[in-house]
C-alpha positions in Angstrom: -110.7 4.3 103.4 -112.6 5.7 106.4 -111.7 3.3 109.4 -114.0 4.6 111.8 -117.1 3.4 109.4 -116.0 -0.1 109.7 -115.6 0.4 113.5 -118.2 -1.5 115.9 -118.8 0.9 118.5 -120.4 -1.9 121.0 -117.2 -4.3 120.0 -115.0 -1.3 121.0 -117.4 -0.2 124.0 -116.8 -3.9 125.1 -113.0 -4.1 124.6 -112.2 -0.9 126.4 -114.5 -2.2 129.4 -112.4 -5.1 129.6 -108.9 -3.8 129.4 -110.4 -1.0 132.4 -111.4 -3.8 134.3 -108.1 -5.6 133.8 -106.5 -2.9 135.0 -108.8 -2.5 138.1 -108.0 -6.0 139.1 -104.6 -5.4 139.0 -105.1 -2.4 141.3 -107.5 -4.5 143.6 -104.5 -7.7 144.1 -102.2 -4.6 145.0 -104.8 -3.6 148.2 -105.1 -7.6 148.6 -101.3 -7.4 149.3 -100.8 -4.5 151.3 -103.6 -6.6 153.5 -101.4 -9.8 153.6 -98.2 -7.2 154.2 -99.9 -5.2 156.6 -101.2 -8.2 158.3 -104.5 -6.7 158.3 -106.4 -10.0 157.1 -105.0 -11.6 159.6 -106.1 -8.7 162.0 -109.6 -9.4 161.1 -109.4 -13.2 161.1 -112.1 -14.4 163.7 -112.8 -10.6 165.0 -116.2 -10.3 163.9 -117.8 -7.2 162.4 -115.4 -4.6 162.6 -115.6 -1.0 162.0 -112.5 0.9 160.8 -111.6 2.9 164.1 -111.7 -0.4 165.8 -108.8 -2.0 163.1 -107.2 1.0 163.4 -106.5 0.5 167.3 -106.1 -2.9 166.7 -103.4 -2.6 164.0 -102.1 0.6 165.0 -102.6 2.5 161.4 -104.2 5.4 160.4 -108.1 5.2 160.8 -108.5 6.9 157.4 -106.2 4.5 155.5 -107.8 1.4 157.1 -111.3 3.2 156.3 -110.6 3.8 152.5 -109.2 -0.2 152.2 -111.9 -1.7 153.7 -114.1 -0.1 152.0 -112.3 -1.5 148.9 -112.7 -5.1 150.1 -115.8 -4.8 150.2 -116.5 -3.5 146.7 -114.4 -6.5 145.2 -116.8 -8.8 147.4 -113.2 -10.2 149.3 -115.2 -9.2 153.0 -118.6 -8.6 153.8 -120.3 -5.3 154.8 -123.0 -5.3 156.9 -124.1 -1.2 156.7 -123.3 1.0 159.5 -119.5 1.0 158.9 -119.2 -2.4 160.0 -117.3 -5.0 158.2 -116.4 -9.1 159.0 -114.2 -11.5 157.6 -116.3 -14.9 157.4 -114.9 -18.2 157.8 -115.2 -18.7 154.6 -113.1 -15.3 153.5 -110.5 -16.1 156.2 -109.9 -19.3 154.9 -109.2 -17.9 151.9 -106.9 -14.8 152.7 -105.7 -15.5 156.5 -105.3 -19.4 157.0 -102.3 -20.7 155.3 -102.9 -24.0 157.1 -105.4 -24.9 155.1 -105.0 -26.1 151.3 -107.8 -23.4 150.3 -105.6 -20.5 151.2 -103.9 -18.4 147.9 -103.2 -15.2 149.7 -99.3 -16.3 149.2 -100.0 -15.5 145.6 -100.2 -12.1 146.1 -96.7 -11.5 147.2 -96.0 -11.8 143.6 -97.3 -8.0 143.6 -94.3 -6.5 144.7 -92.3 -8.6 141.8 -94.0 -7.1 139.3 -91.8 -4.1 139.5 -88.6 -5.5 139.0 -90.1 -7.9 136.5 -91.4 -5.3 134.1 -87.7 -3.9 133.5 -86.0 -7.4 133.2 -88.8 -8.7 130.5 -88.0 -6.3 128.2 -84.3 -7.9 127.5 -86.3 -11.4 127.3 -88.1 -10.6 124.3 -84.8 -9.4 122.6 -82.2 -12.3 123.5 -85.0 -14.9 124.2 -83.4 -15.7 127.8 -85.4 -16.0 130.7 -84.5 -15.6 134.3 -84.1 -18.1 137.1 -86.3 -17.7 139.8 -83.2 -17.1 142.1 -82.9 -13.8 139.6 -86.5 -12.7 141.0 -85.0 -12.8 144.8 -86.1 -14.5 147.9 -89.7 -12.9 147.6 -90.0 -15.5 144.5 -89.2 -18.4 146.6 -91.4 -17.0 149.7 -94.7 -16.8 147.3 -93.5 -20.1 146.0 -93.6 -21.4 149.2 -96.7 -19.8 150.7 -99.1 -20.3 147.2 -98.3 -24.4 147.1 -97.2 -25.3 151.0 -100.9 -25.3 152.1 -101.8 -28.1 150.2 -98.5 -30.1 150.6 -99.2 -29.6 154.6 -102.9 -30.3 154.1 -103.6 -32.9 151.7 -100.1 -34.5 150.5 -99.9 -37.1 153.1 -104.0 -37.6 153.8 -105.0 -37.8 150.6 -102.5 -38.2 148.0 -100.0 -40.7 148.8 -103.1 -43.8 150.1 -104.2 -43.2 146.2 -101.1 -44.7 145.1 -100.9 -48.6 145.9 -98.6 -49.8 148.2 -97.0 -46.4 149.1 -98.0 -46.0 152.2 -96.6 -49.5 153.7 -93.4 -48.7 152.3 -92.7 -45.0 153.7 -94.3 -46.2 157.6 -91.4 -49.3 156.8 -88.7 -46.8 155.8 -87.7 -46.0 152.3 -85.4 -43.6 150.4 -87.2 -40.7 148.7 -86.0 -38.3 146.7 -88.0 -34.8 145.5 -86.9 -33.1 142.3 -87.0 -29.5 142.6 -88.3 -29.6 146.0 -87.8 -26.0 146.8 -88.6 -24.9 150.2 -88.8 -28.7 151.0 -92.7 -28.1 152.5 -93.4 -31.4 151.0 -90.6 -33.4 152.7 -90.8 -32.1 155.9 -94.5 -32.7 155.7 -93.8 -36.5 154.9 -90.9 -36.7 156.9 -93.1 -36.1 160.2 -95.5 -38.4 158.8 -93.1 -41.3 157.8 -89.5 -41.1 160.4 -88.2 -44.0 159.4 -88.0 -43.2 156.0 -85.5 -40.5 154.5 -85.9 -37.6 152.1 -83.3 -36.5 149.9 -84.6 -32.9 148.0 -82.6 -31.8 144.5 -83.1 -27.7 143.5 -80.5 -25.3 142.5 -82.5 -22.2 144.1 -80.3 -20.8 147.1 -83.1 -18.6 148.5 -85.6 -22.0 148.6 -82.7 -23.7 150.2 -82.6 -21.0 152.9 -86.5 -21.0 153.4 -86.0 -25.0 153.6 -83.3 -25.3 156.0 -85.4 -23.2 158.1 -88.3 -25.1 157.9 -86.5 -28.2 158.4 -85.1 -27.1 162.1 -88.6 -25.4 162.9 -90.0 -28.9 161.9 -86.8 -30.8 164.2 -86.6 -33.4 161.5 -83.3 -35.1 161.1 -84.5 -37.7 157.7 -85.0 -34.2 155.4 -81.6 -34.4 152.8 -80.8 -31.0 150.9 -78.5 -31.1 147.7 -77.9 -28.5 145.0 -78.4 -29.8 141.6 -75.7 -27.7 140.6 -73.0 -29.3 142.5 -74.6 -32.9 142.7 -76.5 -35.4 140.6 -79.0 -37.5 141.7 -77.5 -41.0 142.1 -78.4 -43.8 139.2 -78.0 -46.2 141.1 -81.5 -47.6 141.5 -82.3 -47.4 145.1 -84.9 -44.8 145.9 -88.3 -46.0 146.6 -90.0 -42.8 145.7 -89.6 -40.0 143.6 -91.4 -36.5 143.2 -91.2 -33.5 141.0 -94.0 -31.6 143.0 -95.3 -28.3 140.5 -92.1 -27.7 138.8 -91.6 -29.7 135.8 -93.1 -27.0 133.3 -90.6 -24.9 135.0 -87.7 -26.5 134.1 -85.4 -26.0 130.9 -84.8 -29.2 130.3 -87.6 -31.3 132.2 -86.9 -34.8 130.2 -83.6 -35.2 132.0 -85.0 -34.6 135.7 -87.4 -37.3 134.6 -84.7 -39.7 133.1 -82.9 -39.1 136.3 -85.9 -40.2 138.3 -86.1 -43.0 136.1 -82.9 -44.5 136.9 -82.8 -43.3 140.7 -86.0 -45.6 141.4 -85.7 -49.2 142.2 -87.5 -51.5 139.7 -90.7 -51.1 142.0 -90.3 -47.8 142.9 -92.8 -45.2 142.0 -92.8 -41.7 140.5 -94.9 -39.1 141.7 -95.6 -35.5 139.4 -98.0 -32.6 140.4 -97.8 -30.3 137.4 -100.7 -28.1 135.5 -103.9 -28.9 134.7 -104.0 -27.4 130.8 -105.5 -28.6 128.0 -103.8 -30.5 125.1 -103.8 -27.3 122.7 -103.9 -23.8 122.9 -107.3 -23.7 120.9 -108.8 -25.3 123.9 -107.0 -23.3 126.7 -108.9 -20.5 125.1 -111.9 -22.2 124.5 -112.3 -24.0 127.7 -109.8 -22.7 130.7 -110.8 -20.2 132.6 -107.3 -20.0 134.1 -106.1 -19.3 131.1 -105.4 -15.6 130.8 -103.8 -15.8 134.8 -101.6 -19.2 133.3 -99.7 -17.0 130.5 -99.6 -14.2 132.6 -97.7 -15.7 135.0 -96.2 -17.9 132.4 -94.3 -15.0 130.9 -93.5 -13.5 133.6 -92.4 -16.6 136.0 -92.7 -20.1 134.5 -91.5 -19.9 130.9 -88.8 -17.4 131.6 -87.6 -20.0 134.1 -87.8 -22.6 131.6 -86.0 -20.4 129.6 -83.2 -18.9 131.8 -80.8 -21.1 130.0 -79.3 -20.4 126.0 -81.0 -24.7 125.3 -83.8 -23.9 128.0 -87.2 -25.3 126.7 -89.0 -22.6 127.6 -92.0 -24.7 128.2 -94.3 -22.4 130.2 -97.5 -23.0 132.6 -99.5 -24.4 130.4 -96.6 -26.5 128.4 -97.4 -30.0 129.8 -100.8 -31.3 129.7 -101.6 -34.7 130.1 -101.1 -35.6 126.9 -97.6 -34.4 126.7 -96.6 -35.2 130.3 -97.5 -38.9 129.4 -94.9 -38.7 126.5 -92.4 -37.2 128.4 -92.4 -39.8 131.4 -92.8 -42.5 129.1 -90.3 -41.4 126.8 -87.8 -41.0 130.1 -88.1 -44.7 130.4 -91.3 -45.3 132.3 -93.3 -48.4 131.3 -96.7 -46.8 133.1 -98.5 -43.7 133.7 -101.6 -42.6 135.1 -103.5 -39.9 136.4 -104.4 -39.7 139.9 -108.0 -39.1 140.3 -109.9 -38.3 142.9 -107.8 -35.2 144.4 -109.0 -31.7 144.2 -107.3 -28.9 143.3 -107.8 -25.7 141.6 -105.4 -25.4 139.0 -103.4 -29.1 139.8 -103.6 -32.5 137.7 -101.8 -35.1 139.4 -99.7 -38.7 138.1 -97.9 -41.9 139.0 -95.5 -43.2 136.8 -93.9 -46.6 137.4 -90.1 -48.1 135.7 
């Protein structure tokens, strides 16, 4: 049988495209980090039109380097070029790639670049023995992107806009309660309700040791003295009832075993208390990931690569995955950890975030 005769050339024409431009995207987040690195983005942030010999005596590097990446951004329509060898960063780009204060930044996510390396030679092993890697395998430039691609928010729009959605919350932490935040990382979160609320105190779980360096350090930048860190390795959360509040902030579906950091919520919260989950917004099934998500193809990417191999880093790890706990099955695993309600938390925007309040 003559394959090429059943061959659709424009199916094939159409395939290739895609892979090629795959690849060219890949190539184009690699200039998008060497501009974070470089701190080029930043360079250009509120400088107007700029040409490439005026970066280049701003920044100190080669004119002809500076030329050839600017030119670059401009192709992939990251900066605008207004003819003449002049180039600008609008508000709009800046806020984008050079304002991490603000909760549309993602320019953290491209220190996940540099990763890739190391990644593609451990992955490998993965698909042999099944076992993932801990993000503390990955090194502290895990935890850094961690940190940069989900503090803006946390410092943005955590206390402003998503704790007055939940009712009552608010009154409690400006009274003083006992929080506790279940894989809190870099402990952005708490230090950015801990300024808010200093009468109440936060008590953050994680086992990563390069968060917990990231988060001590943000702690004494902050000068808090109600932040708490404790390694999950070495402590359990108490069961004793008498937290107020309880998060698990974008890191369930990383989790190996995610059920028993929500049972542990569970029975840390007071009878009144109330649980708190950020996780991702997927659909119920795969079918309709890759019907209807356009975030799709980046979630199991990065799913293979980060989230389920976290999930997995264990011999009895879930290996759950980005896309692993949609609303459907976040609702049966809080419920199923003992909670008598859930709900989503509308209302709060977010590109790739669904948010929920759980209550014993």
């Amino acid at each position: 049988m003559n394959m090429e005769n059943q061959i659709d050339l424009e199916k094939l024409q159409s395939k290739a495209e895609n892979a090629f431009d795959i690849w060219g995207k890949f190539a184009i987040a690699t200039n998008m980090h060497l501009g974070d690195h470089l701190g080029l983005y930043k360079a250009m942030r509120d400088a107007g039109p700029v040409t490439s010999e005026s970066l280049s005596d701003k920044t100190g590097y080669h004119e002809r380097w500076v030329r050839e990446w600017l030119r670059g951004q401009a192709a992939a329509g990251l900066i605008t070029y207004h003819g003449d060898g002049s180039f600008e960063m609008g508000p709009e780009e800046a806020m984008v790639l050079a304002d991490e204060e603000n909760p549309a930044s993602v320019i953290g996510a491209f220190q996940f670049v540099p990763m890739v390396g190391a990644l593609v030679n451990k992955i490998p092993t993965s698909f042999k023995t099944g076992i993932g890697h801990s993000y503390d395998s990955l090194g502290s430039d895990c935890a850094a992107m961690v940190e940069r691609l989900l503090g803006p928010w946390y410092r943005a729009s955590l206390v402003e806009e998503a704790l007055p959605k939940i009712d009552g919350l608010v009154d409690k932490l400006e009274a003083g309660a006992k929080c506790v935040d279940i894989g809190c990382g870099a402990a952005v979160a708490m230090v950015t309700m801990a300024q808010a609320f200093p009468k109440s105190e936060f008590h953050g779980y994680d086992n990563s040791q390069h968060a917990f360096i990231r988060a001590r350090a943000n702690i004494q930048a902050a000068g808090v003295t109600n932040v708490f860190l404790h390694d999950s390795d070495e402590e359990t959360i108490p069961t004793d009832h008498s937290y107020d509040f309880a998060t698990a902030l974008d890191c369930l579906h990383d989790m190996s075993h995610p059920e028993l950091a929500v049972a542990a919520a569970r029975e840390a919260l007071k009878p009144d208390g109330v649980f708190f989950v950020i996780d991702i917004d997927g659909k119920e099934s795969f079918e309709e990931n890759l019907a209807d998500n356009p975030l799709a193809p980046m979630s199991y990417a990065v799913s293979l690569l980060c989230c389920m191999s976290s999930s997995a880093c264990v011999a009895d790890g879930g290996a759950h995955g980005t896309l692993a706990l949609p609303e459907g099955a976040m609702r049966k695993m809080v419920t199923g950890g003992g909670f008598q309600t859930f709900k989503r938390v509308d209302g709060l925007e977010h590109p790739f975030n669904a948010y929920y309040e759980a209550r014993p």
